[in-house]
PDB file of N, H, CA, C and O in Angstrom:
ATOM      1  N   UNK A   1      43.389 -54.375 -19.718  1.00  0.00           N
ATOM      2  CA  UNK A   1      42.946 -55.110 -18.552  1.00  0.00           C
ATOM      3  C   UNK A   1      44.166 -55.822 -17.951  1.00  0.00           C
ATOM      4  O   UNK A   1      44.906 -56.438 -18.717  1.00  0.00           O
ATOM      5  N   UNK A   2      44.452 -55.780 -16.530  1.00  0.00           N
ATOM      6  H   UNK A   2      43.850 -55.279 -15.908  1.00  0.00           H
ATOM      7  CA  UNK A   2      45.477 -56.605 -15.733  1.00  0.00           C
ATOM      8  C   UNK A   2      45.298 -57.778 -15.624  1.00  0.00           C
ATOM      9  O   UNK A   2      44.459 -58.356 -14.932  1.00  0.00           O
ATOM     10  N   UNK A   3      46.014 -58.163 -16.246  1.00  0.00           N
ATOM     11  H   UNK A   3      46.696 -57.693 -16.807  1.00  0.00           H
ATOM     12  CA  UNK A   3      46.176 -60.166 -16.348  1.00  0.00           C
ATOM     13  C   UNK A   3      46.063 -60.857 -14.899  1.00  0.00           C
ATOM     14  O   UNK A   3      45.717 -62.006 -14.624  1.00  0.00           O
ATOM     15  N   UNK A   4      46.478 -59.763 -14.023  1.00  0.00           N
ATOM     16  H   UNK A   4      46.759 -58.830 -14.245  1.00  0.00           H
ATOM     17  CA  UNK A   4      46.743 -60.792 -12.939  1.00  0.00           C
ATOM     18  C   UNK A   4      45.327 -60.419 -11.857  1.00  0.00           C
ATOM     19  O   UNK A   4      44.823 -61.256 -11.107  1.00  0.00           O
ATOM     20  N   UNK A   5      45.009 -59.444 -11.950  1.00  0.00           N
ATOM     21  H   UNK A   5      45.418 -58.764 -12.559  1.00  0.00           H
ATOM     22  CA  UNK A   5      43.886 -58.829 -11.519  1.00  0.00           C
ATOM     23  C   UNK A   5      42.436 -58.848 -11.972  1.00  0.00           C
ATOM     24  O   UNK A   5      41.503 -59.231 -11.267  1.00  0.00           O
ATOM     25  N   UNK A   6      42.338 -58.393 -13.231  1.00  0.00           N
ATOM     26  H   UNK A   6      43.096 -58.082 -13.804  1.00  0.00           H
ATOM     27  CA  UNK A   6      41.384 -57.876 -14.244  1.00  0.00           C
ATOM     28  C   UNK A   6      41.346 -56.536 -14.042  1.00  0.00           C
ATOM     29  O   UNK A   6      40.830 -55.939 -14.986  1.00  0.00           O
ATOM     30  N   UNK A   7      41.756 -55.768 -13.032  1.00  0.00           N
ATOM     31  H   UNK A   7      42.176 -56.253 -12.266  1.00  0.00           H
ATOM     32  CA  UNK A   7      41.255 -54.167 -13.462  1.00  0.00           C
ATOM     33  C   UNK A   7      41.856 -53.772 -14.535  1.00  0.00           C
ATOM     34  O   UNK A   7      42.722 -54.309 -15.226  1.00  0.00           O
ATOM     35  N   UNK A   8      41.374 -52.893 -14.603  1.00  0.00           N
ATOM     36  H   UNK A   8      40.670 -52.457 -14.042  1.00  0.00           H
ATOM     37  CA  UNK A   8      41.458 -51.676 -16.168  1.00  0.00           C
ATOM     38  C   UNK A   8      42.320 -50.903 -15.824  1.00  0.00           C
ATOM     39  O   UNK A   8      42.474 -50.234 -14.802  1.00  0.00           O
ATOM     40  N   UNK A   9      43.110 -51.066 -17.086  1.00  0.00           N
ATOM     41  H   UNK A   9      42.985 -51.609 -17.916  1.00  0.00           H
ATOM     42  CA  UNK A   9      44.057 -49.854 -17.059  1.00  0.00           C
ATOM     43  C   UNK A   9      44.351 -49.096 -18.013  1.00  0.00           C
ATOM     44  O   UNK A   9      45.345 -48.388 -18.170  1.00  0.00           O
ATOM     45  N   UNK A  10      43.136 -49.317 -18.892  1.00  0.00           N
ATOM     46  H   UNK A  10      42.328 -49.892 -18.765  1.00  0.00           H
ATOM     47  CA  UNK A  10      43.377 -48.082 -19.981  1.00  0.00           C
ATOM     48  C   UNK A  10      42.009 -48.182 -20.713  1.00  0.00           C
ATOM     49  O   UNK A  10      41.278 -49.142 -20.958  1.00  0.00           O
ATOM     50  N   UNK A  11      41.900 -46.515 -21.043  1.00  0.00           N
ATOM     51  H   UNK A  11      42.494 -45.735 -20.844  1.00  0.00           H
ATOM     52  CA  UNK A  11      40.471 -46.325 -21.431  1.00  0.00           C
ATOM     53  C   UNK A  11      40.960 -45.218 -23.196  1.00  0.00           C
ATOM     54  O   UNK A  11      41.755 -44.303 -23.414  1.00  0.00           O
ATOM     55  N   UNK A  12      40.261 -45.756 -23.797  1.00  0.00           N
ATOM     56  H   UNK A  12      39.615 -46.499 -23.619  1.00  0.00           H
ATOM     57  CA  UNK A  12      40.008 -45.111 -24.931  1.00  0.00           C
ATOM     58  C   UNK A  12      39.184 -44.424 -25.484  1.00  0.00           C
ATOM     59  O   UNK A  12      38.705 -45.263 -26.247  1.00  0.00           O
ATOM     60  N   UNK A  13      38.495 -43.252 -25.733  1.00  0.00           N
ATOM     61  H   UNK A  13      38.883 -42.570 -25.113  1.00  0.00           H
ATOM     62  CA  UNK A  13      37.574 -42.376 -26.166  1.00  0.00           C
ATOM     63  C   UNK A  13      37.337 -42.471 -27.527  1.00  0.00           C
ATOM     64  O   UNK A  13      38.210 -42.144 -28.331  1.00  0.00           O
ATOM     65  N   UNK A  14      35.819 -43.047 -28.014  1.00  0.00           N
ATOM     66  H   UNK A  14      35.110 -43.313 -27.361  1.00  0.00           H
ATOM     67  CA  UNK A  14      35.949 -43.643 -29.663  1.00  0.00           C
ATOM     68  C   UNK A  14      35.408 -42.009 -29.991  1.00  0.00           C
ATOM     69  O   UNK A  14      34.904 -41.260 -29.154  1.00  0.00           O
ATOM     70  N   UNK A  15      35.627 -41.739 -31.230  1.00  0.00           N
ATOM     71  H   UNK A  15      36.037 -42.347 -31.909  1.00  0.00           H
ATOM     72  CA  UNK A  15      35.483 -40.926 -31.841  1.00  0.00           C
ATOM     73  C   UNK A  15      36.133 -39.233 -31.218  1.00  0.00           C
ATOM     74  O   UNK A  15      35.960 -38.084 -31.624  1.00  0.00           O
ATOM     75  N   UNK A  16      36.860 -39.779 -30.158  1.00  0.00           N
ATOM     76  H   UNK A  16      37.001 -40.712 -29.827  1.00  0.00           H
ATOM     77  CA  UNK A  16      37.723 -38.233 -29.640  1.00  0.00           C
ATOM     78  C   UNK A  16      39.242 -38.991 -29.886  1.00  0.00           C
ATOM     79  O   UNK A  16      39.456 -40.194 -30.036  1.00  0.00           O
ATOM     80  N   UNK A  17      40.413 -37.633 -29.871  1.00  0.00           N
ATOM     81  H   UNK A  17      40.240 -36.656 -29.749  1.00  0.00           H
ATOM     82  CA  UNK A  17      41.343 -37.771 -29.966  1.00  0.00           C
ATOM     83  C   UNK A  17      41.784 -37.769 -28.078  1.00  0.00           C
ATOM     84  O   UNK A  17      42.143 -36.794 -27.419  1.00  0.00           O
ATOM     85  N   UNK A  18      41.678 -38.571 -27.813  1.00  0.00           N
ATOM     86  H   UNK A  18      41.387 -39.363 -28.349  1.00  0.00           H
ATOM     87  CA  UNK A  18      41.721 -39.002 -26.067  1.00  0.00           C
ATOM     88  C   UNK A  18      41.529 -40.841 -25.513  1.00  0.00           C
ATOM     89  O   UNK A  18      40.578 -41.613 -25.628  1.00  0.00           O
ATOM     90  N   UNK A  19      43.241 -41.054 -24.756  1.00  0.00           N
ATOM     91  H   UNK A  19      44.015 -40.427 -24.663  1.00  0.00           H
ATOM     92  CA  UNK A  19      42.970 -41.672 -24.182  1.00  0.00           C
ATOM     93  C   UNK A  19      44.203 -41.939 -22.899  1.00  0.00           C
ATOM     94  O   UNK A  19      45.143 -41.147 -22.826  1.00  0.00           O
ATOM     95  N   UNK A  20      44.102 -43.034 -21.988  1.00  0.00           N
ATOM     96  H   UNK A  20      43.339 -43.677 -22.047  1.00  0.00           H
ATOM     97  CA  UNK A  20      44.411 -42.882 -21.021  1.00  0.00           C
ATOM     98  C   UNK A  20      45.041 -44.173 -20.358  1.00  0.00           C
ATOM     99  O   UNK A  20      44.172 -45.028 -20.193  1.00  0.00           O
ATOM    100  N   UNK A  21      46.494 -44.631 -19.861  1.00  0.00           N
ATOM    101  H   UNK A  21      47.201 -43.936 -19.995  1.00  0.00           H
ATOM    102  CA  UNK A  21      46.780 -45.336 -19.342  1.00  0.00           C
ATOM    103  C   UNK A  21      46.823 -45.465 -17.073  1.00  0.00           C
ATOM    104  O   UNK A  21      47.325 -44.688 -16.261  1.00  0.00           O
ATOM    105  N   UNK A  22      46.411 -46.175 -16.960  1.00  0.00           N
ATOM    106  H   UNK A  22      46.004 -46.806 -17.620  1.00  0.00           H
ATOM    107  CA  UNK A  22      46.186 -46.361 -15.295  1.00  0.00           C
ATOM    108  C   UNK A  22      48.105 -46.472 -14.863  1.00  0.00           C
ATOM    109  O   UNK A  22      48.632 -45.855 -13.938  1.00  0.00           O
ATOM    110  N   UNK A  23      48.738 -47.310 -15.717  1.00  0.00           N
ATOM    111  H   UNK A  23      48.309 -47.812 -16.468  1.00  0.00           H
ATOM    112  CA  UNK A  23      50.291 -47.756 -14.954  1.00  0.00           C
ATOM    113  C   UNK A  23      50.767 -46.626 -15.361  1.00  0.00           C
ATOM    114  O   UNK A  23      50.239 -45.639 -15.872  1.00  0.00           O
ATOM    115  N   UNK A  24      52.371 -47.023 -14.926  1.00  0.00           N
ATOM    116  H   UNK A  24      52.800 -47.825 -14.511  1.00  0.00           H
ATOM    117  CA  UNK A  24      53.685 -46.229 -15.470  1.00  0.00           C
ATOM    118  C   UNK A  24      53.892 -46.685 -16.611  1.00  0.00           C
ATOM    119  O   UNK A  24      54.214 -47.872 -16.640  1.00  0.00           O
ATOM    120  N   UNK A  25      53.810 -46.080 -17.700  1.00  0.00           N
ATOM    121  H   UNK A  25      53.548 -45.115 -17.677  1.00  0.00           H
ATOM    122  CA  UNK A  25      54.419 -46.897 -18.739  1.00  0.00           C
ATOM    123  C   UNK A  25      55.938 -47.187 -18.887  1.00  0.00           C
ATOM    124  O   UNK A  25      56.272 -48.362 -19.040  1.00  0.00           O
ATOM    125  N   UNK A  26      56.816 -46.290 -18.857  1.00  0.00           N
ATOM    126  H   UNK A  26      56.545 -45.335 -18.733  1.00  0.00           H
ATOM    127  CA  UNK A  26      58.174 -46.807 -18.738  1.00  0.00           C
ATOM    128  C   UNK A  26      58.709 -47.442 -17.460  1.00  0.00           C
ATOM    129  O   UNK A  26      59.925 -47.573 -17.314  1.00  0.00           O
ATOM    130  N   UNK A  27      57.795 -47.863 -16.477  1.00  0.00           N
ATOM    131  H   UNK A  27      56.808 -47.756 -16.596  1.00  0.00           H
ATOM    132  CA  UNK A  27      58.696 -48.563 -15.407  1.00  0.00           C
ATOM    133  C   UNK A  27      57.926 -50.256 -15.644  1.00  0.00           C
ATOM    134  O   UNK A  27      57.692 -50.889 -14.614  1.00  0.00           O
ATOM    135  N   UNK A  28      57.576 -50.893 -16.996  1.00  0.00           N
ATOM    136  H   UNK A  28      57.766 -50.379 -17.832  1.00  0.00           H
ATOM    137  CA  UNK A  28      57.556 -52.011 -17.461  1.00  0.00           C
ATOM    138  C   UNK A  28      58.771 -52.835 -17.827  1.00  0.00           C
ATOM    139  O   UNK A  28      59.613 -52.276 -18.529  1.00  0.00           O
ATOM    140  N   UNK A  29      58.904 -53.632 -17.587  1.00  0.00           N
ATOM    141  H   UNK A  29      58.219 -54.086 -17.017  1.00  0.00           H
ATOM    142  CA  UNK A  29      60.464 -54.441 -18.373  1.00  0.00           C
ATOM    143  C   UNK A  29      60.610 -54.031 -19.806  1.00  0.00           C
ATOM    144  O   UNK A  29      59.697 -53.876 -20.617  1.00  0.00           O
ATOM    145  N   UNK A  30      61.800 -53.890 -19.982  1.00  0.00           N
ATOM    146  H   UNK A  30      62.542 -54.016 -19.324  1.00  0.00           H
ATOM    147  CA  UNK A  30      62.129 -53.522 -21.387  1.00  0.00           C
ATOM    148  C   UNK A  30      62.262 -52.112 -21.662  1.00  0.00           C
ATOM    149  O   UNK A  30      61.380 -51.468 -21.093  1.00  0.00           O
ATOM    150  N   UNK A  31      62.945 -51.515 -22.241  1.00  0.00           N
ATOM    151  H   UNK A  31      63.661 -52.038 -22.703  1.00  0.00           H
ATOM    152  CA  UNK A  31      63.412 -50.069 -22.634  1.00  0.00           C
ATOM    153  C   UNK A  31      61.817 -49.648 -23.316  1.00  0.00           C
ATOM    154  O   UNK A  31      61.287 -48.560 -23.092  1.00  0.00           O
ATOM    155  N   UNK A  32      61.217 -50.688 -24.142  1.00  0.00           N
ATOM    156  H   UNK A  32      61.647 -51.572 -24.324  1.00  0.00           H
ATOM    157  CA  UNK A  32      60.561 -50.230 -25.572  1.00  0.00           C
ATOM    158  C   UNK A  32      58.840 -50.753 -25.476  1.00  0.00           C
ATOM    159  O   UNK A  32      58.067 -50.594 -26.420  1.00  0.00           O
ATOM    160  N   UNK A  33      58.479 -51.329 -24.288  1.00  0.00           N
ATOM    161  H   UNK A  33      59.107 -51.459 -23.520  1.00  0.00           H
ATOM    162  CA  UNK A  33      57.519 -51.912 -24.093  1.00  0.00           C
ATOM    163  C   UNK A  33      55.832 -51.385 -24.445  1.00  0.00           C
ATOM    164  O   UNK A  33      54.811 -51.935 -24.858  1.00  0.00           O
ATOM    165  N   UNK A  34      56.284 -49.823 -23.957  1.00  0.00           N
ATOM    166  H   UNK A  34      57.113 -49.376 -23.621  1.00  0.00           H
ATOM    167  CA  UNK A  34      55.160 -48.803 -23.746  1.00  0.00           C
ATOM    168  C   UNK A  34      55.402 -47.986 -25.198  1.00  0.00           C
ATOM    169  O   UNK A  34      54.799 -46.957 -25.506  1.00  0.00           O
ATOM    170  N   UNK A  35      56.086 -48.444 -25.757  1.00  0.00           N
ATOM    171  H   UNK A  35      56.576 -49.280 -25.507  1.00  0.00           H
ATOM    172  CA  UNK A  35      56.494 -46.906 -26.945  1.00  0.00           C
ATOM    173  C   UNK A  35      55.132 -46.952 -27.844  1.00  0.00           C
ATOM    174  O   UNK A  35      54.817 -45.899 -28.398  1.00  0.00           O
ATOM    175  N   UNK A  36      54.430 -47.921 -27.998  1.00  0.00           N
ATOM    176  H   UNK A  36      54.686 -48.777 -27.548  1.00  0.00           H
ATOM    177  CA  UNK A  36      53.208 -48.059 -28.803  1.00  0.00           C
ATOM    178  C   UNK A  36      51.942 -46.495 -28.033  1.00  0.00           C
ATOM    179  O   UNK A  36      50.963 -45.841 -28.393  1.00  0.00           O
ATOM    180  N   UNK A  37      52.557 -46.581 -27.245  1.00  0.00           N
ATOM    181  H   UNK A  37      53.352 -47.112 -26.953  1.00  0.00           H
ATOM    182  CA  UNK A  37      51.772 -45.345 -25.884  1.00  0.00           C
ATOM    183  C   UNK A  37      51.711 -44.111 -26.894  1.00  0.00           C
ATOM    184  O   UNK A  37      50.826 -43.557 -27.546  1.00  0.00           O
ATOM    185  N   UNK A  38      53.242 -43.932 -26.684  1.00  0.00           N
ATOM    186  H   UNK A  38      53.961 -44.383 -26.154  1.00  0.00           H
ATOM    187  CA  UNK A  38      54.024 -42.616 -26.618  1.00  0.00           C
ATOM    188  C   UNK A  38      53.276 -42.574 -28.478  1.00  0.00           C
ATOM    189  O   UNK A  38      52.256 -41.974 -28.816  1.00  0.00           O
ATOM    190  N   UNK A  39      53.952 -43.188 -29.136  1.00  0.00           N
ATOM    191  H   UNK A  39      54.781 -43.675 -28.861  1.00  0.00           H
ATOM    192  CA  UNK A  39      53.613 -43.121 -30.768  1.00  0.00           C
ATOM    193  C   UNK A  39      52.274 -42.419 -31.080  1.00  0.00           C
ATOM    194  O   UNK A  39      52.005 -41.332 -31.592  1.00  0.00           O
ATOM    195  N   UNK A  40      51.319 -43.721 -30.446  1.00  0.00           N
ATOM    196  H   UNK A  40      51.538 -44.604 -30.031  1.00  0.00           H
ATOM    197  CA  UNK A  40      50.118 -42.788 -30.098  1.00  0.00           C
ATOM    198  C   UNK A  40      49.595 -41.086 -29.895  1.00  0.00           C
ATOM    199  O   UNK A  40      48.995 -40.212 -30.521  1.00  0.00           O
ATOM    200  N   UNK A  41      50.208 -41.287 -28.703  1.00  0.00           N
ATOM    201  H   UNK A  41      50.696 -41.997 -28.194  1.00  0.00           H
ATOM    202  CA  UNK A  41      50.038 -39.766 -28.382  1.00  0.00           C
ATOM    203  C   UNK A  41      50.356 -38.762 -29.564  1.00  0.00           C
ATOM    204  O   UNK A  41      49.617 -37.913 -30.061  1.00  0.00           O
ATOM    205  N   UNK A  42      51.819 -39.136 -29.910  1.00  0.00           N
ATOM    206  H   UNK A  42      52.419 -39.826 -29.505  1.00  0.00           H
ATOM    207  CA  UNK A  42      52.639 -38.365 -30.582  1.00  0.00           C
ATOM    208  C   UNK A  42      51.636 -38.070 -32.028  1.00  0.00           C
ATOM    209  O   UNK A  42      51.601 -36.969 -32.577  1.00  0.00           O
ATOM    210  N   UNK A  43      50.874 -39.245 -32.488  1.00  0.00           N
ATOM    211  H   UNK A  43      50.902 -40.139 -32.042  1.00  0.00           H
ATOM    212  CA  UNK A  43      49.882 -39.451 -33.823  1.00  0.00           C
ATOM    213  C   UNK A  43      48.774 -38.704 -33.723  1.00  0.00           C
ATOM    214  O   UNK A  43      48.381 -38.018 -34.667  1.00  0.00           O
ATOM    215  N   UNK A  44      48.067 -38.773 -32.398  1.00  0.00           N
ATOM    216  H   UNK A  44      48.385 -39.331 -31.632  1.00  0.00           H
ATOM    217  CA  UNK A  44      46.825 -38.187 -32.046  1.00  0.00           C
ATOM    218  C   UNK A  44      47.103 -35.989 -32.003  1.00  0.00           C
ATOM    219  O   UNK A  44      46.305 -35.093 -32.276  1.00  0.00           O
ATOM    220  N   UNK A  45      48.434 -35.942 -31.581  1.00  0.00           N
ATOM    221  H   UNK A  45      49.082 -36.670 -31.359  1.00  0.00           H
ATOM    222  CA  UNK A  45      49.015 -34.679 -31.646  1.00  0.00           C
ATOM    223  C   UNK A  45      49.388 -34.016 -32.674  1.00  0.00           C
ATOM    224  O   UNK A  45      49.718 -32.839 -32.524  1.00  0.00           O
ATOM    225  N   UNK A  46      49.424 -34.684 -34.083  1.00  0.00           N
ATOM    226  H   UNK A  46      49.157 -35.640 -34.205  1.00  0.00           H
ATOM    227  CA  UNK A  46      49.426 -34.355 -34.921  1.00  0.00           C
ATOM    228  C   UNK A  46      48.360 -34.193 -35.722  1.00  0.00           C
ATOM    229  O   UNK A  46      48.030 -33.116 -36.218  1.00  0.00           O
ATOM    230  N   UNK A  47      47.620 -35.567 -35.918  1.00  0.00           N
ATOM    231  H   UNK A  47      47.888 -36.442 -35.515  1.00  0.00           H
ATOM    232  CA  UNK A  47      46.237 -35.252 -36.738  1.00  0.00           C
ATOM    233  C   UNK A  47      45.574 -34.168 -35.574  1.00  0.00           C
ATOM    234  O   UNK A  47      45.682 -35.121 -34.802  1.00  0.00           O
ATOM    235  N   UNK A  48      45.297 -33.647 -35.169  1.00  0.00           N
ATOM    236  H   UNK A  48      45.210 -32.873 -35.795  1.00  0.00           H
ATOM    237  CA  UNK A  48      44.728 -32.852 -34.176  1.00  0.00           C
ATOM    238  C   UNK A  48      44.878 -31.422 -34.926  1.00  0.00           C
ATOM    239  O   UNK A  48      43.915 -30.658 -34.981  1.00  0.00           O
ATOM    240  N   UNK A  49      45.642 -31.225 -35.277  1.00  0.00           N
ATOM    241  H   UNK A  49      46.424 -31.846 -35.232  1.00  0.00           H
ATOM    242  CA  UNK A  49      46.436 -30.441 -35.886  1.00  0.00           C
ATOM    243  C   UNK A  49      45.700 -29.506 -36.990  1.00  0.00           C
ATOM    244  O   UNK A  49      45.406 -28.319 -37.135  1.00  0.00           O
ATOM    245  N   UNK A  50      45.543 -31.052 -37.860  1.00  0.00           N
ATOM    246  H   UNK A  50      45.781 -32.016 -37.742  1.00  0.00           H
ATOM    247  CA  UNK A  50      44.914 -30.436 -38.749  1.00  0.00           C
ATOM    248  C   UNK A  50      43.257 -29.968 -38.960  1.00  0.00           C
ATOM    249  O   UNK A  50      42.914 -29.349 -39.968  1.00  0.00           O
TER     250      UNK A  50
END
């Protein structure tokens, strides 16, 4: 949820390997801000897998 707004900007799918950010993630301050994103993905792409 946007602090400064309240809209939504990210939705999560419980029990699917799916979910979804509204921003840019790397055009946030900081090199490393969004990497919790990316990790994600990268986790969900693997257990998927199996």
């Amino acid at each position: 949820m946007n602090l400064n707004d309240q809209s939504i900007e990210g939705i999560r799918v419980k029990g699917k390997p799916a979910f979804s950010v509204q921003y840019h993630p790397e055009s946030t301050p900081g090199p490393h801000d969004s990497r919790y994103l990316f990790d994600d993905f990268i986790s969900l792409i693997k257990n998927s897998k199996n």
